[in-house]
C-alpha positions as CSV (number, residue, x, y, z in Angstrom):
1,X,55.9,200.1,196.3
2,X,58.2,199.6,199.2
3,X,62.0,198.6,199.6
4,X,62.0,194.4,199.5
5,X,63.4,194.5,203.2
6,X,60.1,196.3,204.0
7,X,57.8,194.1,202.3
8,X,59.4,191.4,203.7
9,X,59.4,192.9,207.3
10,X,55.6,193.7,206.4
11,X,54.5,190.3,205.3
12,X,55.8,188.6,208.8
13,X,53.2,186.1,209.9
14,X,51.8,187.3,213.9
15,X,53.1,183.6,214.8
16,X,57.1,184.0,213.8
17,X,59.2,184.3,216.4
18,X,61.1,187.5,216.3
19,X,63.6,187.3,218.7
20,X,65.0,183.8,216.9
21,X,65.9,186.0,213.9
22,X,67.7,188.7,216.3
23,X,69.6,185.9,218.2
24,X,70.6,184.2,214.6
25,X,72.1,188.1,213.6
26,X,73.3,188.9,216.7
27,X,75.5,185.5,217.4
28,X,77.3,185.7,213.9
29,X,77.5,190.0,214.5
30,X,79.5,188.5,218.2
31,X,81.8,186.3,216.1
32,X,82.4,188.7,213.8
33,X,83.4,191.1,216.4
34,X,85.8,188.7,218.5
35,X,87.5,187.9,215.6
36,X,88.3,191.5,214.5
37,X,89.0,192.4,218.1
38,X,91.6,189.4,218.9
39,X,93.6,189.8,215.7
40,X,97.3,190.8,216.8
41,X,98.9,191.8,213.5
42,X,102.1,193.0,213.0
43,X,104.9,192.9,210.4
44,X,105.7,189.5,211.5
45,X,102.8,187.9,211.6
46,X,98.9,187.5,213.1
47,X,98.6,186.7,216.8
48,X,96.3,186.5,219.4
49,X,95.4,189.4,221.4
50,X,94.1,187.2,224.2
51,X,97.6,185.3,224.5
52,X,99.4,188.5,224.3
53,X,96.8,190.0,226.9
54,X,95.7,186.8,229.1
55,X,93.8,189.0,231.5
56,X,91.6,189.7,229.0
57,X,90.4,185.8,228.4
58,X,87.3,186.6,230.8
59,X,85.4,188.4,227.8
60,X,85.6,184.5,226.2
61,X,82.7,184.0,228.5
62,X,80.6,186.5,226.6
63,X,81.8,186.9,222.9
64,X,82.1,182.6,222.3
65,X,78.5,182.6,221.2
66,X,78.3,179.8,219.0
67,X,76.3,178.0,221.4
68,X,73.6,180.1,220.7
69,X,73.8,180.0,216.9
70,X,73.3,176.0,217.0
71,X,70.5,176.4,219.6
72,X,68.8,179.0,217.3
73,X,69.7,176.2,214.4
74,X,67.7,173.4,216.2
75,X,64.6,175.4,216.6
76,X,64.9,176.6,212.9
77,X,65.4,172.9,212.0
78,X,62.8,171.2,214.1
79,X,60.3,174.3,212.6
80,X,61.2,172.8,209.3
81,X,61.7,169.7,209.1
82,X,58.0,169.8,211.0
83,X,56.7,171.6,208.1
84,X,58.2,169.4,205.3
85,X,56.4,166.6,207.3
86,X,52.9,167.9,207.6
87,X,53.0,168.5,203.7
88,X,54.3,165.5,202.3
89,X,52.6,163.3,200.6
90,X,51.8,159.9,202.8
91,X,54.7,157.4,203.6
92,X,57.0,159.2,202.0
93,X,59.4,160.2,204.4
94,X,62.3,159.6,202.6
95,X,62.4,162.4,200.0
96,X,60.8,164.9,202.9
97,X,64.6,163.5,204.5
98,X,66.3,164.3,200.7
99,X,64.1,168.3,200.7
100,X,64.9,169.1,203.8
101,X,68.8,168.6,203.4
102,X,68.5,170.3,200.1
103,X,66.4,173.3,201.4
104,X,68.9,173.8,204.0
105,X,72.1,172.9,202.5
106,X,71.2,175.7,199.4
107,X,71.2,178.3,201.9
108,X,74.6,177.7,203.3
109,X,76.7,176.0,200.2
110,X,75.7,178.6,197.8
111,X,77.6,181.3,199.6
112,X,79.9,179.3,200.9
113,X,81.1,177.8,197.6
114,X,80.9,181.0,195.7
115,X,83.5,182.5,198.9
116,X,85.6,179.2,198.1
117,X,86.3,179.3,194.7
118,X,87.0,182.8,194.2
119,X,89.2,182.7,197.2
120,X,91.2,179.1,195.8
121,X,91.2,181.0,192.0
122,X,92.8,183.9,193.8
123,X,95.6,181.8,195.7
124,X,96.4,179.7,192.7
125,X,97.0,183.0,190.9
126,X,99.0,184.5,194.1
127,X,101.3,180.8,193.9
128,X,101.5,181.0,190.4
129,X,103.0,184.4,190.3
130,X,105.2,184.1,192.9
131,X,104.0,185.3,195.7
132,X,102.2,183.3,199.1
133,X,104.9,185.1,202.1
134,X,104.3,187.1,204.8
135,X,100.8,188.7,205.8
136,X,99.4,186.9,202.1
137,X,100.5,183.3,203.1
138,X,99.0,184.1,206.5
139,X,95.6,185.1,205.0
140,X,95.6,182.1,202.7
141,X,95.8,180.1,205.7
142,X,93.3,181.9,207.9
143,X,90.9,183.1,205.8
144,X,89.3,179.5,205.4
145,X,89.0,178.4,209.3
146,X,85.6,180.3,210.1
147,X,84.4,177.3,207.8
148,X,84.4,174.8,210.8
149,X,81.3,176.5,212.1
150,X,79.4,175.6,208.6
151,X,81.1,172.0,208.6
152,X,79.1,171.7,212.3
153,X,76.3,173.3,211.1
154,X,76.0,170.8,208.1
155,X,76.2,168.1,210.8
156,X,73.4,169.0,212.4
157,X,71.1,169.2,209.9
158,X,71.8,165.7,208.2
159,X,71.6,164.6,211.8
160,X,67.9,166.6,213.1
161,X,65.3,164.0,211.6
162,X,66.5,161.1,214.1
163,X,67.4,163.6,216.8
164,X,64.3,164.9,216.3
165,X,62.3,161.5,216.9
166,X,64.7,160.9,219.7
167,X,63.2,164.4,221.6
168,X,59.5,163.9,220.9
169,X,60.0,160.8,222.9
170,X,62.3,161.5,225.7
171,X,62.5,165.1,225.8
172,X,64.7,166.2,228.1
173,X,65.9,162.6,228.1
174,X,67.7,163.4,224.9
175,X,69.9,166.1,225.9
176,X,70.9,164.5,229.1
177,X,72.1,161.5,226.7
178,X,73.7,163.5,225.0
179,X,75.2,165.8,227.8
180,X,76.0,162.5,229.7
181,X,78.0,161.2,226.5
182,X,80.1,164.1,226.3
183,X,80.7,164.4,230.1
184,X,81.7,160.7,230.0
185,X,83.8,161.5,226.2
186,X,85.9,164.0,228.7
187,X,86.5,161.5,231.5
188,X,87.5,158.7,229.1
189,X,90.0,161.3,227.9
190,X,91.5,163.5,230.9
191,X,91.5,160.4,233.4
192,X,91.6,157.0,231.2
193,X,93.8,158.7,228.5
194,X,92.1,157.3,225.5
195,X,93.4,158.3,222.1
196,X,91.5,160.2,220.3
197,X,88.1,159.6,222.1
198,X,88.0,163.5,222.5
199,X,86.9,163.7,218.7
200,X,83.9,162.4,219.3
201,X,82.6,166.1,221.2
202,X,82.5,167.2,218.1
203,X,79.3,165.6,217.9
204,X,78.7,165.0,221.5
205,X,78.7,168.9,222.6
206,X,77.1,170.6,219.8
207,X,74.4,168.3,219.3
208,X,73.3,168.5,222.9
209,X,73.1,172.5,222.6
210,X,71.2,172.1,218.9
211,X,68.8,169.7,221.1
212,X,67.9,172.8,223.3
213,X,66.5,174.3,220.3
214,X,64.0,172.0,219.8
215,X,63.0,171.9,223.3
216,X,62.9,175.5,222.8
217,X,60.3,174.7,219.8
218,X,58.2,172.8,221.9
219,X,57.7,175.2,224.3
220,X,59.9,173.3,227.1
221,X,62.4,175.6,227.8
222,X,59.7,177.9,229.9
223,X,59.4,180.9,228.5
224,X,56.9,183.3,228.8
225,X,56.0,186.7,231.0
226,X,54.9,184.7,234.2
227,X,57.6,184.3,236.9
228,X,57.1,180.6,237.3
229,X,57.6,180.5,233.5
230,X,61.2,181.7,234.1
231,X,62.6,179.5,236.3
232,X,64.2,177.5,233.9
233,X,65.8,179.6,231.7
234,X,67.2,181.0,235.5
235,X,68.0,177.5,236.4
236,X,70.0,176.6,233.0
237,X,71.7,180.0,233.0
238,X,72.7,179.4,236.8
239,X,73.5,175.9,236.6
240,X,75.9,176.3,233.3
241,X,77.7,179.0,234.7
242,X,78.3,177.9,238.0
243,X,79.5,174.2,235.9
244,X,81.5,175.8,233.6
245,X,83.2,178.3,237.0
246,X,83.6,175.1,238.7
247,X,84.8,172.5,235.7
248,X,87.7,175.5,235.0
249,X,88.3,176.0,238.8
250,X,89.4,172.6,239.8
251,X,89.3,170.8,236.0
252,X,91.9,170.4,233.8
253,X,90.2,172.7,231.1
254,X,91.4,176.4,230.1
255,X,89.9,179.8,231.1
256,X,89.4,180.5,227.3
257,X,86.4,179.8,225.8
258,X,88.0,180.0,222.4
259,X,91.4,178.3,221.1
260,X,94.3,179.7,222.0
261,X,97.9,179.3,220.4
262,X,100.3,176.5,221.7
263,X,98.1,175.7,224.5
264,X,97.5,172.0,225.4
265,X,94.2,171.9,226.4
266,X,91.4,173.6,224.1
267,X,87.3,174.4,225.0
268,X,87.1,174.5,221.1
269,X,88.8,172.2,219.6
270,X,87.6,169.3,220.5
271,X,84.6,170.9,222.6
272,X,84.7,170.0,226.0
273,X,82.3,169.8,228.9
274,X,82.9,173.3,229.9
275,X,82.7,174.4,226.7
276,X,78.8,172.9,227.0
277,X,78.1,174.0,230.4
278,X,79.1,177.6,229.0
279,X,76.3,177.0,226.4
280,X,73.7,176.3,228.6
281,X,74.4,179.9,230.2
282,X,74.5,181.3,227.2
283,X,70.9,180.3,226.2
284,X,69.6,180.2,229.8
285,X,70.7,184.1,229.7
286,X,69.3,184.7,226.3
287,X,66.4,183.3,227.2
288,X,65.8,185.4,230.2
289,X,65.7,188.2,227.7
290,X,63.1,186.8,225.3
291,X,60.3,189.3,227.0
292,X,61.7,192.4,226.2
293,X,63.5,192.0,222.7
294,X,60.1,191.0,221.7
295,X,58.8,194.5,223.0
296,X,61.5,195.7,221.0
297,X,61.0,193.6,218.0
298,X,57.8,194.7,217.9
299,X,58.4,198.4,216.4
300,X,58.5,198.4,212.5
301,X,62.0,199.8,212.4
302,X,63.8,197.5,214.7
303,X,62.2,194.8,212.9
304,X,62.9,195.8,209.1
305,X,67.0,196.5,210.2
306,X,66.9,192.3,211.9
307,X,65.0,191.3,208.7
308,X,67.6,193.3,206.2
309,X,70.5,192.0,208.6
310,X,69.7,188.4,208.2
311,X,69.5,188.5,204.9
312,X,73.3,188.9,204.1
313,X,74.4,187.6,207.7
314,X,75.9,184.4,206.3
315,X,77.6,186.4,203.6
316,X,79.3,188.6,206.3
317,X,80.4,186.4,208.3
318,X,82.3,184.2,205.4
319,X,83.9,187.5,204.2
320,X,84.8,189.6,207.5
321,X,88.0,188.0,208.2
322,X,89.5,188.8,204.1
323,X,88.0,192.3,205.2
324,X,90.0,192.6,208.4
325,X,92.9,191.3,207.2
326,X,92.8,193.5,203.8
327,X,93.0,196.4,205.8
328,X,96.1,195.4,207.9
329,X,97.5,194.6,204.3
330,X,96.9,198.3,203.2
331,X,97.9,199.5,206.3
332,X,101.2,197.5,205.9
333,X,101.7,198.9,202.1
334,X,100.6,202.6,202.6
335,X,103.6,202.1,205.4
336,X,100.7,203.1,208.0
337,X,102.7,202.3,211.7
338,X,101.5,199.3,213.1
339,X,101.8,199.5,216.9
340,X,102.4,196.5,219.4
341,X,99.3,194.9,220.3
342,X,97.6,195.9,223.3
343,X,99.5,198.7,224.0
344,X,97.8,202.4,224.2
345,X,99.0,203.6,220.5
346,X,97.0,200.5,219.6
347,X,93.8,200.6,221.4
348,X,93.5,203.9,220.3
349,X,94.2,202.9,216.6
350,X,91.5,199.7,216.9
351,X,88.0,202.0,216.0
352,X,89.6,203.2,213.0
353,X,91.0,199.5,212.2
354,X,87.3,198.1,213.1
355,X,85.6,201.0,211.0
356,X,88.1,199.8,207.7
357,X,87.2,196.3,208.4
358,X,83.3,197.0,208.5
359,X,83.3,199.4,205.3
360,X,85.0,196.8,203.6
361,X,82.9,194.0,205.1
362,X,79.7,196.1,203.5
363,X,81.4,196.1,200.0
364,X,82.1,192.7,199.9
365,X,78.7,192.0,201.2
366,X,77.3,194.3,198.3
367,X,79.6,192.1,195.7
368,X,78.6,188.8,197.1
369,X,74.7,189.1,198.6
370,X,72.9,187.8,195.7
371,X,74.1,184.2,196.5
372,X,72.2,183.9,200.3
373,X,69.0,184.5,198.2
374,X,67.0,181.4,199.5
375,X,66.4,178.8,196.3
376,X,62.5,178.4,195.7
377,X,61.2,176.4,199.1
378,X,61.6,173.0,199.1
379,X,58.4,170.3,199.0
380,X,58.6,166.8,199.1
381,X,58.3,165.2,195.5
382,X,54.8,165.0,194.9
383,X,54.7,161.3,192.9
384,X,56.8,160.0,195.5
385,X,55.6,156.4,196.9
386,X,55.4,155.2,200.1
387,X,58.2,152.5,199.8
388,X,60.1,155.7,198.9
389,X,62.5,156.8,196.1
390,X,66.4,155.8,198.1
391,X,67.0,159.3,197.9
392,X,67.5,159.6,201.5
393,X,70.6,157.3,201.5
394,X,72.1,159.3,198.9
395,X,71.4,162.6,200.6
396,X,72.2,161.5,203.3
397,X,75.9,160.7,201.9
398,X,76.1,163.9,199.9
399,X,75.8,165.5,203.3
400,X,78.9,163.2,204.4
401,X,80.9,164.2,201.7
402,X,79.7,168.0,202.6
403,X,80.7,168.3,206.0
404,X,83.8,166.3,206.0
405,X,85.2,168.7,202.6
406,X,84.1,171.8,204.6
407,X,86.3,170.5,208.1
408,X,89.0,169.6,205.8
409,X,89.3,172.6,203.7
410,X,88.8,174.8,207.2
411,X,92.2,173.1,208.3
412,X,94.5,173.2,205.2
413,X,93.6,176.6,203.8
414,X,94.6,177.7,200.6
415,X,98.6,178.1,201.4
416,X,100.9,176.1,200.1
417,X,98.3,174.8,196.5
418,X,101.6,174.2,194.4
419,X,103.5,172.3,196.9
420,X,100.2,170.1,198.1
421,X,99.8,171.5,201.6
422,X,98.2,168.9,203.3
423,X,96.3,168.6,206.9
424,X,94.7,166.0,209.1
425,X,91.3,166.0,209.5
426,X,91.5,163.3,212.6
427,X,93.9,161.0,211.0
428,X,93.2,161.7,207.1
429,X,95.5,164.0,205.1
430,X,93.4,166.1,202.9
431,X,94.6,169.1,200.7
432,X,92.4,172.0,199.4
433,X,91.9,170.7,195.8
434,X,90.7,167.1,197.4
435,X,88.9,169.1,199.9
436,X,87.1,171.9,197.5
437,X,86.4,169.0,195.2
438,X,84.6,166.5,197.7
439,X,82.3,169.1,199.2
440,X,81.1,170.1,195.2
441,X,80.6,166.2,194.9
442,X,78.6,166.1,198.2
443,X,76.5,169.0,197.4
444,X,75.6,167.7,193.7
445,X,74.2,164.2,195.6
446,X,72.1,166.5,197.9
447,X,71.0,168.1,194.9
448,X,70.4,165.2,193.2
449,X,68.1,163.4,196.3
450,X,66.5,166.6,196.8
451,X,65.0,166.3,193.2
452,X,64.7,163.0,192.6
453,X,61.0,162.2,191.7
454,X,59.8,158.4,192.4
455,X,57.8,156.0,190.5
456,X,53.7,155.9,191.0
């Protein structure tokens, strides 16, 4: 009997699509990467090696890949949802609504709740004995903002049914809206100087690059081995890059593709319209590739190591920043020199540094897997009626509660639990406790719907 990565990596229908699996691995490994590459520690504090090095901004343009983690999110979703749908007993769309937030919310929360209280248990231990300064309070502080990305990511799902319906009857129409909404979200703000309009990119950005992956699942992004079937990967690719050149050249937006410290204008936070028009490169490009990572894909070892991969990916990537930043604290109480950022002493230091940060990434990984195990796969409650059980309302406010817990608790941290640390999530103050507490709340409503059984 074979490892469970090799059964699984056996039993893979013909139909699956590979190369969604190695993009989904390969995005997060990118993030992962960045991050351990553009942390500037050093006795004082954590900077930015990009602000400390502004030449080296460029390489933005290739390690931002988010955009192709949400894209690779909207096929997965519109594959799902899809399924949920053709199984579901008739009329009852609104617990297929309540299963498919559940299915999908299990897979993220669980790991993400387990990272959050074992992280806010350690920090309210820290506080309580004293400690919480220097490179400690720092990590307190950072270690929670990777959790934006899942806060988005929750978005998207509680919003794919309706997006959904709104592609299978515009199509393309649907992204344009949505491109069109955020272009017209950036003029409002850069030329009519309205408050707080930028916010609404959030939404605006991301869900246009998550509706590319559903064009993607219909089969409408053009992909295939015939030239003509090219052309408009080659035309998105083309046309983002040469928007997002041109929106930088002569626009008011940063060369950055990620935030930068102290700087006034952001790609990232709010997204902007470059920000987008760097996405559709970024899938445009990736999707010029398809033909020969599926060659690639094909052979039974490449395949088992992207099956093992994205089995603990989500794991990694909540951990990888307490891994890098565990190894600058040994370095820093082993007395190990740390040399000024950028400079030769330190390049020549960063493989070791990355090495650390990866062994101790793997360990942490080894501690904390078992919680990305998927739940047993969601179905639609079988005795549910066609006038429907109102769990999709309540699902769909769990998810609320979800999304806005996770954004909060991303921007506070865990510094500063005894004196109630707050920070503004738009215009609300929220604090970690209030933060932690509203996403469990959220989660246990999703639960709930995803359950709930109606009446005959």
């Amino acid at each position: 009997m074979g490892s469970p990565v090799r059964v699984l990596a056996e039993a893979t229908p013909a139909t699956r699509d590979r190369y969604v699996d190695l993009l989904r691995v390969a995005s997060l490994a990118a993030v992962v990467l960045g991050h351990w590459l553009m942390a500037a520690v050093t006795p004082d504090g954590v900077g930015n090696l990009l602000a400390v090095v502004p030449a080296l901004q460029p390489l933005t343009w290739l390690l931002q890949v988010m955009p192709v983690f949400f894209f690779v999110g909207g096929f997965a979703h519109a594959l799902s949802y899809r399924s949920l749908l053709r199984k579901r007993p008739e009329g009852s769309t609104d617990s297929v609504y309540a299963a498919f937030l559940r299915a999908r919310l299990q897979r993220l929360l669980r790991p993400t709740m387990v990272f959050v209280l074992v992280w806010g248990a350690a920090a309210l231990l820290i506080q309580l004995l004293g400690g919480g300064g220097g490179l400690t309070g720092v990590t307190l502080r950072l270690v929670t903002q990777p959790l934006w990305f899942i806060g988005i990511y929750l978005a998207m799902v509680a919003f794919t049914p309706p997006l959904l319906r709104l592609h299978e009857r515009y199509g393309w129409g649907a992204f344009a809206g949505l491109a069109g909404a955020a272009a017209a979200v950036d003029v409002l703000r850069f030329a009519a100087g309205v408050p707080y309009v930028e916010f609404l990119n959030f939404a605006f950005v991301w869900l246009a690059v998550h509706q590319l992956g559903f064009l993607r699942a219909d089969g409408r992004l053009g992909v295939g081995p015939a030239l003509p079937a090219l052309r408009r990967p080659a035309l998105l690719a083309g046309g983002g890059l040469v928007g997002a050149v041109a929106l930088v050249a002569f626009g008011p937006y940063p060369l950055s593709m990620v935030g930068m410290p102290g700087e006034k204008v952001s790609n990232m936070a709010p997204p902007t319209l470059a920000l987008l028009c760097h996405g559709l490169w970024l899938v445009g490009a990736v999707e010029l590739l398809r033909a020969p990572a599926a060659r690639l894909l094909a052979r039974p070892r490449a395949w088992r190591t992207v099956v093992a991969a994205n089995g603990v990916a989500m794991t990694a990537f909540l951990w990888h920043l307490t891994a890098m930043l565990g190894v600058y604290g040994a370095m820093l109480a082993l007395d190990v020199p740390l040399p000024e950022p950028a400079t030769a002493a330190w390049w020549a230091q960063t493989p070791l540094r990355l090495a650390f940060a990866a062994a101790l990434t793997a360990v942490l990984v080894a501690a904390f897997r078992t919680f990305e195990r998927p739940a047993a796969p969601a179905t639609p409650p079988a005795t549910a009626t066609a006038t429907g059980t109102g769990s999709a309302p309540l699902a769909a406010l769990g998810a609320t509660l979800c999304l806005l817990g996770v954004l909060g608790l991303s921007m506070v941290g865990f510094a500063g639990l005894l004196e109630g640390r707050t920070a503004l999530l738009i215009a609300i103050p929220v604090t970690a406790p209030a933060a932690v507490a509203t996403t469990l709340c959220g989660w246990l409503l999703v639960e709930r719907a995803g359950r709930a059984r109606g009446a005959r």
